[in-house]
N, C-alpha and C positions, 0 to 999 in steps of 0.2 A: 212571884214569878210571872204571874199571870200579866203584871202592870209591866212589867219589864219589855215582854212580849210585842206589847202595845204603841210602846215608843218606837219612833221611827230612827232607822240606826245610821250612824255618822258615815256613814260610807253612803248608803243610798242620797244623803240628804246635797252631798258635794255633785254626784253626778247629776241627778235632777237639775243642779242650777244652770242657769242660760244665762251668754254672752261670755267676754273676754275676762281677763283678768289685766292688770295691767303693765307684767313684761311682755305679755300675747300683743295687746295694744301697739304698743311701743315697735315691735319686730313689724307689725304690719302695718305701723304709717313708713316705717324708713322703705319699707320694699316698694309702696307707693310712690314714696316721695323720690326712689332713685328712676325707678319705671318713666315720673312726667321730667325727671331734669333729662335720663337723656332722650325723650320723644322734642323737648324745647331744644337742646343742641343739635340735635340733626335738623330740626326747623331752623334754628339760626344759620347752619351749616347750607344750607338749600336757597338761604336768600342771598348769601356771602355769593354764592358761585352763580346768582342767577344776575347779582348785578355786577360780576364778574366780565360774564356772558355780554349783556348788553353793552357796558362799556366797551369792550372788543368791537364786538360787529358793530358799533356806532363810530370807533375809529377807522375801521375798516371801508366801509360805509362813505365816506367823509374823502377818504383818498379815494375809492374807485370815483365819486362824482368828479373828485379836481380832476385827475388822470384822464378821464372821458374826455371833458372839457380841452385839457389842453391837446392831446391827440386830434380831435377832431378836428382843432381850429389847423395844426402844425399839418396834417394829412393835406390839407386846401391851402396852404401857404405857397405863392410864389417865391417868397423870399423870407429870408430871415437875419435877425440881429441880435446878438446875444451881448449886451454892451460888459468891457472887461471888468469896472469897477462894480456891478452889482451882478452876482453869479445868483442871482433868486429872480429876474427878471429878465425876459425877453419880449423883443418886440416881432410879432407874426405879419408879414404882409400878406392880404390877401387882396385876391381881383373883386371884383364885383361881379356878384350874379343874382340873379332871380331869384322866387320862391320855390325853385325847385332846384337849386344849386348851379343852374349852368350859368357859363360864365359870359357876361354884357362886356361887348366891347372895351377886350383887355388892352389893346393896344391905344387906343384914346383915353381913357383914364387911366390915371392913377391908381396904384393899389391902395388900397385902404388896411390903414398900419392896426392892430389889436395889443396893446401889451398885455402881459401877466406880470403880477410883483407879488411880492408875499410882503406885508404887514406887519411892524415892529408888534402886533399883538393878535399873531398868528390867521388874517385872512388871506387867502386867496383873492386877487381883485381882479375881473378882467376889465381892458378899458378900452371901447371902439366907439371914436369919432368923442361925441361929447356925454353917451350912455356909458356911467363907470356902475358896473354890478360885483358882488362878492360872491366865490362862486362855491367858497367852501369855507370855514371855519376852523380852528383846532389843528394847524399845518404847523409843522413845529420848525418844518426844510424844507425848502425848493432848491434842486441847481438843474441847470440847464448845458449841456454840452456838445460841442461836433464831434462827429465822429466820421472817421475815414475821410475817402475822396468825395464823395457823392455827400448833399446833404441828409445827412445820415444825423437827426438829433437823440440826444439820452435825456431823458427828465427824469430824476428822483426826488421824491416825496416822501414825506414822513410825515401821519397826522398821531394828535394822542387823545385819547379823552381819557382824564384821573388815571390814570397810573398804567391802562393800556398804550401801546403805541402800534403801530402800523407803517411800513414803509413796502413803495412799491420803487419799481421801475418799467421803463419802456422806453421804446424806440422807434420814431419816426422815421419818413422822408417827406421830405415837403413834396407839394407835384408840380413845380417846377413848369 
C-alpha cells in the first residue's frame, strides 16, 4: 500500500503538463490566421480608396488648370471665333499689352489671335504667334459656345484619369 502511495497519480500527472495539445493548436492558428486576413483586407481596402482618391483630384486638378487657362485668356479677348467645323477649338483675339496687362496701342495693331484645340490624344494645346504649349493633359471634351446677345462664351470640359472623370463648366465675356 505503502508503494502505491508513492506513485504519482494520473490525474496530477495530466495537469502538471505544459503547452497545447493539438485540436488547442489548430483553433489558435485559425483565430490568428482570421485576425491578419482581415487587418490585410482593410489594408488592401485603404489603398483601393486612396488611389481612388488621387486619381479624382488629379482629374480634377487637370480641368481646374485647362478652365483657368482658357478663362483668363477669353476674359482679355477682344474678339472671338469659334470656327463651325471644329466645336473643340477656338480662336481668342487679344490686344497687345505689357507686362503688367495694359493694353499697347490697340488701335495700330493688330490683335494677336491665341487658339485652343484639344488633341486626337487628349491635349489641351494653346497656340500664340509661333510658341505652341500644352496646357493640360487627360481632356477627354472641349466645346466652346455663344451665348445670348453680348459675347457671352460657355466652355465645357471633361478630363479623366483611369477610370475618374471630371467635367466642369464656365462662362465668360470677352472685354470687348
Amino acid at each position: 500500500m505503502e508503494r502505491l502511495k508513492s506513485l504519482p497519480s494520473y490525474r496530477y500527472t495530466i495537469r502538471s503538463r505544459r503547452g497545447l495539445t493539438l485540436p488547442e493548436a489548430l483553433v489558435v492558428s485559425l483565430i490568428i490566421l482570421l485576425i491578419v486576413l482581415s487587418v490585410l483586407n482593410i489594408y488592401i481596402l485603404a489603398l483601393r480608396g486612396r488611389e481612388w482618391g488621387e486619381k479624382k483630384a488629379s482629374a480634377e486638378h487637370k480641368a481646374r488648370i485647362a478652365m483657368e487657362w482658357l478663362l483668363r485668356d477669353l476674359r482679355m479677348a477682344m474678339d472671338v471665333s469659334i470656327p463651325q467645323d471644329k466645336g473643340s477649338t477656338i480662336i481668342i483675339y487679344q490686344p497687345l499689352t505689357d507686362s503688367n496687362g495694359n493694353i499697347i496701342l490697340p488701335i495700330i495693331r493688330d490683335p494677336i489671335p491665341i487658339t485652343y484645340y484639344l488633341t486626337e490624344d487628349g491635349n489641351l494645346v494653346r497656340q500664340r504667334d509661333t510658341e505652341t504649349r500644352i496646357i493640360a493633359t487627360g481632356i477627354e471634351s472641349l466645346s466652346f459656345s455663344l451665348e445670348g446677345t453680348v459675347d457671352q462664351i460657355k466652355v465645357s470640359l471633361t478630363a479623366r484619369e483611369g477610370e475618374q472623370i471630371c467635367s466642369l463648366e464656365a462662362k465668360a465675356w470677352a472685354r470687348n
